[in-house]
N, C-alpha and C positions, 0 to 999 in steps of 0.2 A: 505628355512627356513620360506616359509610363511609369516606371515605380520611379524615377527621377525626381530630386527636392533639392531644396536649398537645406543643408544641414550645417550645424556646428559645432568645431571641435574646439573653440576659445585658446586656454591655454594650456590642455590638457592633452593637444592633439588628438580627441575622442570626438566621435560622429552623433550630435545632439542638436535639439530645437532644430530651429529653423534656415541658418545660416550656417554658413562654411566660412566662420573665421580665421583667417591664417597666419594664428601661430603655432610655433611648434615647443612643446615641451623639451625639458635637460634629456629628460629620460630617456626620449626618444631620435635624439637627435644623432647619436652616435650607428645606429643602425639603421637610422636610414639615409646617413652619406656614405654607409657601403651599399646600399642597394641603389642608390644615385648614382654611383659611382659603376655601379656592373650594368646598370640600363643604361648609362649613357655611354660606355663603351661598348654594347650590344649595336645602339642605333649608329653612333661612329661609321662601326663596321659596317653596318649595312648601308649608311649611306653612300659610305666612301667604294661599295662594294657595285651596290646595284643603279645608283642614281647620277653617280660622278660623270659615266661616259654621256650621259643623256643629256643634260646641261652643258648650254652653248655660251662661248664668251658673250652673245649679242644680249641672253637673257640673265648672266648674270649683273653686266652692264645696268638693267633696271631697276635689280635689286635697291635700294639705299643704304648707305654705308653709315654706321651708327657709331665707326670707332672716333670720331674727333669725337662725337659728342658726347661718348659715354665715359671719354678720357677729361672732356672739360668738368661734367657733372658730375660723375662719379664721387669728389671729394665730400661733396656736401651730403651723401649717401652713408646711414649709421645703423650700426647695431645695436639692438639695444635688448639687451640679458635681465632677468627680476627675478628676484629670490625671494624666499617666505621663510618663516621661523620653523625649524623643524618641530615634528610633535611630542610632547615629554614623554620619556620614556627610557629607558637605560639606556646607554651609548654603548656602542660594539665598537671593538678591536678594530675589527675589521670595514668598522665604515669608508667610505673614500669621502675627500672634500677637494672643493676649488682648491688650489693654491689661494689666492686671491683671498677666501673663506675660512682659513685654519684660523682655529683657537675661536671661531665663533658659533654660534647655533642657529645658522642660516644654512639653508636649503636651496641648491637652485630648482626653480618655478617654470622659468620658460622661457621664449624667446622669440624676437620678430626682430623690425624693423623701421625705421622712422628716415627723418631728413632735416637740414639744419636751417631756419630759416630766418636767422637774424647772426650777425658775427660774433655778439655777447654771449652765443649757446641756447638760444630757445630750438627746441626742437620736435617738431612735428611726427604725431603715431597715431595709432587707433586706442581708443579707451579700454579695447579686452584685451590690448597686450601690455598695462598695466595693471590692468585691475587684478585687488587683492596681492600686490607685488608689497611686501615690507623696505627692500632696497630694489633702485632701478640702475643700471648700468650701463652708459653710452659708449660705446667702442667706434674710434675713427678708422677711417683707411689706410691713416699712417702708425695703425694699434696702439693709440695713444687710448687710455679706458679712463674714463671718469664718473663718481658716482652725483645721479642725476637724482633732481628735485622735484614730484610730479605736484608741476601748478593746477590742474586741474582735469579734468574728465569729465565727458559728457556723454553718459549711456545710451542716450535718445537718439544721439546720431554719430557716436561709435569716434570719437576726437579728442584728443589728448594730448594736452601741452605740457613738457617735460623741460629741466631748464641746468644745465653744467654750467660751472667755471670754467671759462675761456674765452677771450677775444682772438680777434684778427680770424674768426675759424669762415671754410668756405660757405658759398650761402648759396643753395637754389633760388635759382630766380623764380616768384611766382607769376603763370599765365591767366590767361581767358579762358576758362570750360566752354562758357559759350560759345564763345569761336572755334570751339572744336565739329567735324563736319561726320559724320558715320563714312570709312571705308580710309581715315588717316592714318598716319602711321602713329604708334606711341610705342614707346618701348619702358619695361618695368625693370628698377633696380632693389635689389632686397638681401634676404638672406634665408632661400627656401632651403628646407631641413636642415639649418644650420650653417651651409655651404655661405660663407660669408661674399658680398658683390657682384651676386652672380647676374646677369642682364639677362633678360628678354625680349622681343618683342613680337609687334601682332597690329592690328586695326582696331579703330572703334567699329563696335559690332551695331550698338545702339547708344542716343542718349533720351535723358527723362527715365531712365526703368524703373518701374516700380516693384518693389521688392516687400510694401510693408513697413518700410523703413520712414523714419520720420523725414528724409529727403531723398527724393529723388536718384538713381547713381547713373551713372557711367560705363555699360556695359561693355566688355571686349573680347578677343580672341587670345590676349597676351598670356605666356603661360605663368600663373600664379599657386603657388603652393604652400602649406604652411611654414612659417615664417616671412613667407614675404609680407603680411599684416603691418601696415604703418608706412612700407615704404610709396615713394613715389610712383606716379604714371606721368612721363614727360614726353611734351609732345616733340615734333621736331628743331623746333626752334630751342629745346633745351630746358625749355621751362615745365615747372609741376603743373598739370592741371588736375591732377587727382590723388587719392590716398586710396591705396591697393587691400579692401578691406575683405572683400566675402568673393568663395565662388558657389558655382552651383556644379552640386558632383552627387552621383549617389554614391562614390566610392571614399569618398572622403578627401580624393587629389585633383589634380586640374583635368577635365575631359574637354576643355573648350570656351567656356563659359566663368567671366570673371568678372567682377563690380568693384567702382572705384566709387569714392564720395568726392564729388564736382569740388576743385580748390576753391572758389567762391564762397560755398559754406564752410568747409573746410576752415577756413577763415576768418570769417565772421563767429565762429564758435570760437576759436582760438582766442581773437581779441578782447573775448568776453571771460575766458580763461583769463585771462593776463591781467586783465583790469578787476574781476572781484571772485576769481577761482570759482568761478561756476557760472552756469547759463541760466537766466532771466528770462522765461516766457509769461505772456498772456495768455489768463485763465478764464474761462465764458463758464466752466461750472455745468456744462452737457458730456454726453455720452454720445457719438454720431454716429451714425452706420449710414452706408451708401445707400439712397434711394430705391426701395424695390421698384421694379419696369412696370410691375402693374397699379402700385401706387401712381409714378407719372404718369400713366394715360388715363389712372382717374381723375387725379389734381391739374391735368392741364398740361405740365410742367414738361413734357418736352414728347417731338415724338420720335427720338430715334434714342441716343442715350440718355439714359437719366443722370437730371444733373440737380445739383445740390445736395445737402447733408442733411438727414433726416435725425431729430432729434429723438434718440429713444431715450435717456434719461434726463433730467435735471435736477442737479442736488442743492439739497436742501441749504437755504442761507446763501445760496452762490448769484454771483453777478447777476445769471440769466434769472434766475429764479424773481430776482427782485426785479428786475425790467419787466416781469410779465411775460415771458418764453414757457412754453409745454410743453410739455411731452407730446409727440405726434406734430410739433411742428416741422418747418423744412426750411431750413435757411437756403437761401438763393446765393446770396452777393454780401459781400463784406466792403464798407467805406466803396461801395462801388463795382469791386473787382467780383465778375464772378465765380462761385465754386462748384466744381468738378465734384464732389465728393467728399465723405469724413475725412480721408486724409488729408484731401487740400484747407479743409477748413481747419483742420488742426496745426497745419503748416504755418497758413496764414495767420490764425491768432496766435500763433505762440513767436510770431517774429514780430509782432508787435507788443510795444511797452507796456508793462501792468499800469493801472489807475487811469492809462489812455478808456474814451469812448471813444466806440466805435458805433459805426449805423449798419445795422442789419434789416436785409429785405427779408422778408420772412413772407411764407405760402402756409396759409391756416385752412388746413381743408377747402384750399379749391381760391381760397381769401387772400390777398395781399397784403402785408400788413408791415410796418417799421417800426424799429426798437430801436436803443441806446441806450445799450449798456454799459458800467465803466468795467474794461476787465480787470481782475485780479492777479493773484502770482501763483503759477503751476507747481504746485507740490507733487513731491511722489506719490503719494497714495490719497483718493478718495476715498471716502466711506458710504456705503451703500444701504440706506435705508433698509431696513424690516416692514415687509408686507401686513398691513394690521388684518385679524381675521374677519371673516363678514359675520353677521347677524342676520339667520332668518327671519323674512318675514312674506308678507302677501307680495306678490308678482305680477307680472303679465307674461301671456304666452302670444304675442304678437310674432314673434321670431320661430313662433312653431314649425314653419316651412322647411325654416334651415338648424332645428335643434336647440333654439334658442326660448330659455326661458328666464327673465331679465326682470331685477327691481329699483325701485327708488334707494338711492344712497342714503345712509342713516347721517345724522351732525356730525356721530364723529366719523366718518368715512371722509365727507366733506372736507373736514378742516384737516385731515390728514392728506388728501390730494391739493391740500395750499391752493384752492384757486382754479381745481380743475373742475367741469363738470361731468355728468355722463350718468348710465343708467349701470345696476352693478349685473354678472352673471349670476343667476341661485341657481340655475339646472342647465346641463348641456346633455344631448345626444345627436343621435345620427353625423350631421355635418359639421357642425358646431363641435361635437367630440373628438372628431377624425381630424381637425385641424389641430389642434389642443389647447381647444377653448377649456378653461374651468371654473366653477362656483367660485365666488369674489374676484373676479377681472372684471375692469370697468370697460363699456362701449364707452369712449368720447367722442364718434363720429360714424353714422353710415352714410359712404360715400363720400361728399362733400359737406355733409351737413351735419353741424354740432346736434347732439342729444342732449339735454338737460335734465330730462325726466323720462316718465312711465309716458304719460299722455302724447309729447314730442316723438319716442322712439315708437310708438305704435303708429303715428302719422306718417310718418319718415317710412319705414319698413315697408306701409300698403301699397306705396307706390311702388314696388319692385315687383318684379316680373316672378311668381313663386317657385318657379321651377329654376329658374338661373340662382348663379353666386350673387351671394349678401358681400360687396365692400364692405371693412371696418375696420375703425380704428382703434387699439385695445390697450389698456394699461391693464399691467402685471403690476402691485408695487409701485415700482420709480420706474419701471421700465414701457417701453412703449412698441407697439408694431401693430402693420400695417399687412389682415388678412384676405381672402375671400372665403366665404363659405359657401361649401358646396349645397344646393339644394338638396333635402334628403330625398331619400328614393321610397 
């Protein structure tokens, strides 16, 4: 894709990280519904100029005609404005404020879009077109404005339940993602660069896309811009099946390329908002990274993609830790179901309940092996061990081939890897160096085969071929991976 990325502007409307979230800041919103406004009287023209004689009634006939439904739907389609505290400092004459905002010391922050999905006023958005808001603002179709109460927010997968005084108000029906097909129609309602109900539509392009994101989206062609963030993607039948969250642009606006989050989860976060104002996942206490390909064709584990989650850490006191899980293991299958990868395994435990066990099949160098662990509750932040330093002492040079010069782990090395074992690095060169092997990394495994000691890893090593790559498996610390060493020359 060339220099193209997923970048994001949140609510600042600025081009940063990784995603293109789409809201649009106060600041900026007033210039660019005049530049909205002089592009789309440009394309007007040109369509109505160049494209109108070429268009036959038989092909417009194919088209499908979105106005019943964007006239039934539409009501339940909201704006929604968030303010912050402005910063201390002396007041000017000259400042401007809301109406809305006189005689107070609020700021407008920014703005997107959401949708209404119960008739009480709970109402559906993305989490970065509240986040850090002080007041939130729900504006109806019939500019009725009411100031909103955010029940919760969930970073992990970009969902936020906001909640107004009103009954009787319209309500989106919600659909099936699932049933949604690659090449249907959806059409998006929002509020890009401010421009309040403006409609789109477009196809789904893909679904399943993985983005990094803690689930799965909903890729399409529909044009999405900042501001539209929160609003729906409905598919024909009228119903939501998605929340209009990220595109992908290197310009910062829509080039084609747009992500929704599937209303299923959409969902199931929300109700978890509504019931204790935040989302409850299960915690296993590892760090996963996706399987390297040359790790699978040495463990076995599959021969085309690699599949499972390879354990590079586990922290210290956590679930896995006390089931007996290490680093350098490879979880296969959770309660049965197989896993794809760190994300799916992270999916998977975190939508199951904490103090649940679960049965993991686990792959130990080459070894099968089951655990049952009970998970715990995912916190924001882990803490990451301190690498203790090694202690010279006498070695072996069995690993001389591939730069490898290895010793017996001391007690406290031992009792500081809780239960791992393996031989430690004292001297690396040639191939051993060029990978970036270094003095105190532990070998837990060449090949398929645990190392325990000096005596083991010299047994181990003389079966290899000396001029090929050394398999190994290597702890840093708490961290784990899985190299090959090149023969030296």
């Amino acid at each position: 894709m060339g220099s193209m990325a997923v970048v994001a502007c949140a609510g600042e409307g600025l081009i940063r990280g990784v995603s293109m979230r789409c809201s649009i800041s106060m600041a900026n919103a007033r210039s660019w519904q005049q530049l909205g406004r002089s592009i789309a009287l440009g394309v007007f023209i040109s369509l109505g100029v160049g494209l109108a004689p070429q268009l036959g009634h038989a092909q417009a006939r194919e088209l499908p005609d979105f106005a019943d439904l964007v006239e039934r739907v539409g009501p339940a389609v909201v704006n929604i404005r968030t303010t912050e505290r402005a910063a201390e400092g002396p007041r000017s004459p000259f400042r401007r404020r809301s109406p809305s905002l006189q005689g107070s010391d609020e700021v407008p922050r920014g703005e997107g879009s959401g949708f209404i999905i119960s008739g009480d006023g709970f109402v559906l958005t993305n989490a970065h077109v509240v986040e850090g808001a002080n007041e939130v603002y729900v504006t109806l179709t019939d500019k009725r404005e009411f100031r909103a109460k955010i029940i919760g927010a969930d970073e992990r997968t970009d969902v936020a339940l906001v909640k107004i005084e009103a009954t009787s108000l319209p309500v989106l029906r919600i659909g099936d993602a699932n049933r949604l097909r690659v090449g249907e129609w959806v059409v998006a309602i929002g509020s890009p660069f401010g421009l309040e109900n403006s409609v789109t539509a477009g196809i789904v392009s893909a679904k399943q896309r993985e983005t990094g994101s803690d689930i799965p989206l909903i890729q399409t062609d529909v044009a999405v811009n900042p501001g539209n963030s929160g609003g729906p993607l409905i598919n024909i039948r009228g119903e939501a099946v998605g929340i209009n969250s990220q595109i992908l642009s290197p310009v910062g606006s829509f080039i084609g390329i747009s992500f929704a989050i599937p209303i299923d989860e959409a969902m199931r976060i929300a109700d978890q908002l509504k019931t204790g104002g935040r989302v409850v996942r299960g915690y296993l206490g590892i760090l996963p990274t996706d399987v390297p390909r040359e790790m699978a064709e040495e463990y076995g584990l599959s021969k085309g993609k690699a599949k499972g989650a390879f354990v590079r850490q586990v922290v210290a006191g956590g679930p896995a830790e006390k089931a007996g899980i290490q680093p350098g293991d490879v979880v296969l299958s959770v309660n049965g179901k197989p896993i794809d990868g760190a994300v799916d395994l992270r999916r998977t435990l975190g939508a199951i309940k904490p103090g649940s066990t679960v049965t993991l099949q686990i792959n130990r160098r080459g070894k099968p092996m089951e655990f049952k662990p009970a998970l715990g509750e995912m916190s924001p932040q882990v803490a990451t061990p301190e690498r203790p330093e090694p202690e010279p002492r006498g070695s072996s040079a069995g690993g001389k081939p591939w730069g490898l010069t290895v010793a017996n782990l001391t007690e406290a090395e031992r009792q500081a890897a809780r239960g791992v074992s393996g031989v430690r690095v004292s001297a690396v060169t040639g191939g051993a160096e060029a990978v970036g092997l270094r003095a105190g990394d532990v070998i837990l495994a060449v090949g398929t085969t645990d190392v325990a000691d000096l005596k083991q890893f010299e047994a181990v090593v003389a079966r290899f071929d000396k001029t090929k790559s050394l398999p190994v498996t290597v702890l840093r610390g708490e961290w784990a991976q899985f190299l090959r060493i090149p023969a030296s020359k």
